[in-house]
C-alpha atoms as an extended CHARMM CRD file, in Angstrom:
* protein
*
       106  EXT
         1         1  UNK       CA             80.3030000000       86.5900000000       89.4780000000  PROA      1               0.0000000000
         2         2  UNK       CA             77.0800000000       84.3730000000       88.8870000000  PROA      2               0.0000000000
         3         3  UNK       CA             74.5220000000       84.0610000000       91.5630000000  PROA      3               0.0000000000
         4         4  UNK       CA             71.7750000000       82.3100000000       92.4730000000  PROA      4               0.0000000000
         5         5  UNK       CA             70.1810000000       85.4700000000       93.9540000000  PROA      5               0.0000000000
         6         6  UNK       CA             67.3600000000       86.9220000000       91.9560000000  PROA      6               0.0000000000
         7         7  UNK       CA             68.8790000000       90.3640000000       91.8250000000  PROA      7               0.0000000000
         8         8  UNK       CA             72.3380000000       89.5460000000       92.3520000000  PROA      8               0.0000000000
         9         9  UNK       CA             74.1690000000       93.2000000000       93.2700000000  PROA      9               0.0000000000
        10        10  UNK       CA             75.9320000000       94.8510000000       90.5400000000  PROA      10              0.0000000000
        11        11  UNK       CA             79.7640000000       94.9240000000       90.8840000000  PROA      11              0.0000000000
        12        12  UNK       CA             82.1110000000       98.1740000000       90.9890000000  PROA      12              0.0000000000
        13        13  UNK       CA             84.0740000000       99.1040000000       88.1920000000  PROA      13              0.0000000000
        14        14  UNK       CA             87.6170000000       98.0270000000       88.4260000000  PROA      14              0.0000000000
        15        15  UNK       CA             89.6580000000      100.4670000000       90.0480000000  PROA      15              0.0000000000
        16        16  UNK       CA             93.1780000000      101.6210000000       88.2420000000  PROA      16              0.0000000000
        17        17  UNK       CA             90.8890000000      102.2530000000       84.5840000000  PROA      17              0.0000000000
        18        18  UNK       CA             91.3630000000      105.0620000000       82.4270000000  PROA      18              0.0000000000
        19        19  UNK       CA             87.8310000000      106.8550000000       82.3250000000  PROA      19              0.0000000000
        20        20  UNK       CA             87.2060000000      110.1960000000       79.6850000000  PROA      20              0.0000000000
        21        21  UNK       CA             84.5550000000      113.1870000000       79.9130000000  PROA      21              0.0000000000
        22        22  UNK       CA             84.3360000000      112.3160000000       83.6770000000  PROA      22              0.0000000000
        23        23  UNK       CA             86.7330000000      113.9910000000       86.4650000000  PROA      23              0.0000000000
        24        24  UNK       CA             86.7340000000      110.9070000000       89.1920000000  PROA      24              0.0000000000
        25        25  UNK       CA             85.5460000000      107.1470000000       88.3300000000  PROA      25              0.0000000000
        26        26  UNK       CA             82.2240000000      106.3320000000       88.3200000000  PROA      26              0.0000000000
        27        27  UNK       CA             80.7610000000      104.4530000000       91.1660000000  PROA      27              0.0000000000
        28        28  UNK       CA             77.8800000000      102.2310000000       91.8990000000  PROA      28              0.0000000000
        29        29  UNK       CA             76.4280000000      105.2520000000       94.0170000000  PROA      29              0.0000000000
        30        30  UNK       CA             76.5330000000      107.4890000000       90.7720000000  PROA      30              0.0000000000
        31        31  UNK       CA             74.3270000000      105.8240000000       88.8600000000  PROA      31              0.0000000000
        32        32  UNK       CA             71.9750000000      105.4320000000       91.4160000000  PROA      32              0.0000000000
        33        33  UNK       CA             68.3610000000      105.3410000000       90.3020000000  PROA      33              0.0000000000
        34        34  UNK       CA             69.0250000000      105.5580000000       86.3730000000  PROA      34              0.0000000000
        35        35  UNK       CA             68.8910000000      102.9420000000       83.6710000000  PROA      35              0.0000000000
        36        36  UNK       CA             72.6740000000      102.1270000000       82.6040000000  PROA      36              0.0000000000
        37        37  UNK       CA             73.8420000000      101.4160000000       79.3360000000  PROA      37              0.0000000000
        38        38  UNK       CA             77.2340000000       99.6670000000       78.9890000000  PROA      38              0.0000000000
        39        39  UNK       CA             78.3520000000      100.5640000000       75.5390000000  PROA      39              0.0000000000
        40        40  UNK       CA             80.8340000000       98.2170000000       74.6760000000  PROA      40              0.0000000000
        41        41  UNK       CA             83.0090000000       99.3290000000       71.8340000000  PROA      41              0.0000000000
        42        42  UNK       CA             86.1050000000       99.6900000000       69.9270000000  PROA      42              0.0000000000
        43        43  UNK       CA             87.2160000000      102.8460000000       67.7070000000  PROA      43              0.0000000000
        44        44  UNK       CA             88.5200000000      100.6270000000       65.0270000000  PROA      44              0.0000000000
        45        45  UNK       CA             85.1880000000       98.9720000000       64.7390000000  PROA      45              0.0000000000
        46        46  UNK       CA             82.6790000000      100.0410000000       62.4410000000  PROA      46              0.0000000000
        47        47  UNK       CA             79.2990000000       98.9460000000       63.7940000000  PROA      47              0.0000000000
        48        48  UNK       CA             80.6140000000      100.3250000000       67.3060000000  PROA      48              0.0000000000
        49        49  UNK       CA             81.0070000000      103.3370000000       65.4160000000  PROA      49              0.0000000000
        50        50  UNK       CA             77.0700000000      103.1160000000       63.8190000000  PROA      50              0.0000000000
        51        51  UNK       CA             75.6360000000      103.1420000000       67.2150000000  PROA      51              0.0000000000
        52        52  UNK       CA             76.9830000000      106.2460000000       68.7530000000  PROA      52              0.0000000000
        53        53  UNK       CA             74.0890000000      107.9320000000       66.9620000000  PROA      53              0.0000000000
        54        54  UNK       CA             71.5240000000      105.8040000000       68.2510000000  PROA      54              0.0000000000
        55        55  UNK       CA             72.8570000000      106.0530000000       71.7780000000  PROA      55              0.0000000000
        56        56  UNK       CA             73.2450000000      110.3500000000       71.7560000000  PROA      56              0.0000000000
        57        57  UNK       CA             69.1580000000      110.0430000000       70.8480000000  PROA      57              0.0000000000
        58        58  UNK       CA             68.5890000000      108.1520000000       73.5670000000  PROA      58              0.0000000000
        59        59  UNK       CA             70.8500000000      110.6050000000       76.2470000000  PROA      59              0.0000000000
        60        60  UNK       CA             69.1590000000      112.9640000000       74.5140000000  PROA      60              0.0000000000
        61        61  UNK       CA             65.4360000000      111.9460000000       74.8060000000  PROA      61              0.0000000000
        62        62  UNK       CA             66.0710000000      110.6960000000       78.5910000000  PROA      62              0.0000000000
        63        63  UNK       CA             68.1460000000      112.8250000000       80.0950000000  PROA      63              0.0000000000
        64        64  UNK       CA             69.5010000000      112.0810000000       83.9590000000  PROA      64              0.0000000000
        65        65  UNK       CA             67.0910000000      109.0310000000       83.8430000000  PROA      65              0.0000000000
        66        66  UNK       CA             69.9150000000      107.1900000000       81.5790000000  PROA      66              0.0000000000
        67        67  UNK       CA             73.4620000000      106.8360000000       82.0960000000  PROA      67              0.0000000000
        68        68  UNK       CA             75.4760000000      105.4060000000       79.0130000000  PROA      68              0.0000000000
        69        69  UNK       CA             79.1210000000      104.2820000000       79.3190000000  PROA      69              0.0000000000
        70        70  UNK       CA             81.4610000000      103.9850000000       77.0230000000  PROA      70              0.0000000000
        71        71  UNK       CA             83.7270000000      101.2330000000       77.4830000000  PROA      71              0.0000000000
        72        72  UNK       CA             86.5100000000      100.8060000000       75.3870000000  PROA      72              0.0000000000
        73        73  UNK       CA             87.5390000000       97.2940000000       74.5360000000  PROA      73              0.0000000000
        74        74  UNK       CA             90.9220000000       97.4650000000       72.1960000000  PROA      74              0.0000000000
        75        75  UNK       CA             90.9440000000       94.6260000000       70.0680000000  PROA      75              0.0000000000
        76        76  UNK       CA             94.7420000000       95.3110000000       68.5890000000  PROA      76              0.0000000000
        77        77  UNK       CA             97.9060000000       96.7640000000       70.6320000000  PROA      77              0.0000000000
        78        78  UNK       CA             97.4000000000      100.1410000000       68.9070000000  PROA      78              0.0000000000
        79        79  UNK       CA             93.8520000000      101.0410000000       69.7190000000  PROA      79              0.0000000000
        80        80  UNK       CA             94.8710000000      100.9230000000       73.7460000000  PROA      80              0.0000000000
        81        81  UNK       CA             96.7150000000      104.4070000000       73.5950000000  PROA      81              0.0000000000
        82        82  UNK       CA             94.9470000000      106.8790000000       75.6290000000  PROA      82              0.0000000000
        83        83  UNK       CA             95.5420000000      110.1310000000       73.9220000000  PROA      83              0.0000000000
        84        84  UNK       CA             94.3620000000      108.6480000000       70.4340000000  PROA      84              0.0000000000
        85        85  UNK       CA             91.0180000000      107.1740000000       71.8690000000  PROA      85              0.0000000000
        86        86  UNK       CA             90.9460000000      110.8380000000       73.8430000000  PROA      86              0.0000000000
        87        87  UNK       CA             91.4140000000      112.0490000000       69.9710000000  PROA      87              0.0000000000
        88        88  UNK       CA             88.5210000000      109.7380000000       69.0650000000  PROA      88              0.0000000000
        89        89  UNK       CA             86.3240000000      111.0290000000       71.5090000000  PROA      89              0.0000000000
        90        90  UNK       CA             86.4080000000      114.4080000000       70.4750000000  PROA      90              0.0000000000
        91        91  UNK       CA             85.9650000000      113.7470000000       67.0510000000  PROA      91              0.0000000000
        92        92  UNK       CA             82.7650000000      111.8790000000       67.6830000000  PROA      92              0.0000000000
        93        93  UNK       CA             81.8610000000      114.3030000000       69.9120000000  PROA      93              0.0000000000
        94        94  UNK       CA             81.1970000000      111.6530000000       72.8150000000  PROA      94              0.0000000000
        95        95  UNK       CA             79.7680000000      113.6320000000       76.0200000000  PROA      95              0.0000000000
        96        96  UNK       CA             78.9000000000      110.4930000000       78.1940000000  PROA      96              0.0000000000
        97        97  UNK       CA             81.9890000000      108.7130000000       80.1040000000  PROA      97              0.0000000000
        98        98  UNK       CA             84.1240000000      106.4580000000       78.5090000000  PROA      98              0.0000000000
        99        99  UNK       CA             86.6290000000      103.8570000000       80.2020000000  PROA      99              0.0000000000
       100       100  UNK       CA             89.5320000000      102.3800000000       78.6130000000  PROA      100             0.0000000000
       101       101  UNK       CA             89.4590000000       98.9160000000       79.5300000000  PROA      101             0.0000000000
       102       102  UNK       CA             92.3590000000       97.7510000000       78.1120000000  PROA      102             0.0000000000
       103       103  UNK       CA             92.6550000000       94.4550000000       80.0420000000  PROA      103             0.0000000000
       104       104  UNK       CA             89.0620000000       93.4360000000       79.4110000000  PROA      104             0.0000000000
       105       105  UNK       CA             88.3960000000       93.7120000000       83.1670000000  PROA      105             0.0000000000
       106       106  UNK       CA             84.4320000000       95.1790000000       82.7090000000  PROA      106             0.0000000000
């Protein structure tokens, strides 16, 4: 939604998404006060894959101040299944939420 408003107001996330590492979806309210970093990504991307370093030094180094989110944006039919990208997120050892957005909704 474009705006002429100089600080047009952040949408909420699309409700009916898949989230990971969280136990309720993330609101607007939640990430009040913090710097947020939309991560988006795919698992069968490489480069997506590079980052995930980068981004656990910056949780790391800022704490509560930063929020990152993973959002996962399947390229191919296979990569939308839930329980694999829950498999993926273990095995990276991902700690910040992470949203299936299968429908490229974010």
């Amino acid at each position: 939604m474009a705006s002429d408003a100089p600080n047009p107001k952040a949408a909420e996330f699309s409700p009916g998404l898949h989230w990971l590492n969280i136990s309720k979806p993330l609101t607007l309210r939640d990430l009040r006060g913090k710097v947020v970093i939309l991560d988006f990504w795919t698992y069968g991307c490489i480069n997506c894959i590079h980052v995930i370093p980068d981004l656990k030094r910056l949780e790391a180094k800022y704490g509560n101040k930063l929020a990152v989110i993973g959002v996962h944006s399947p390229k191919f039919e296979n990569e939308k299944n839930l329980d694999t990208l829950r498999n993926v997120v273990i095995r990276y050892d991902l700690a910040h939420p992470v949203v299936n957005d299968t429908k490229f909704t974010l």
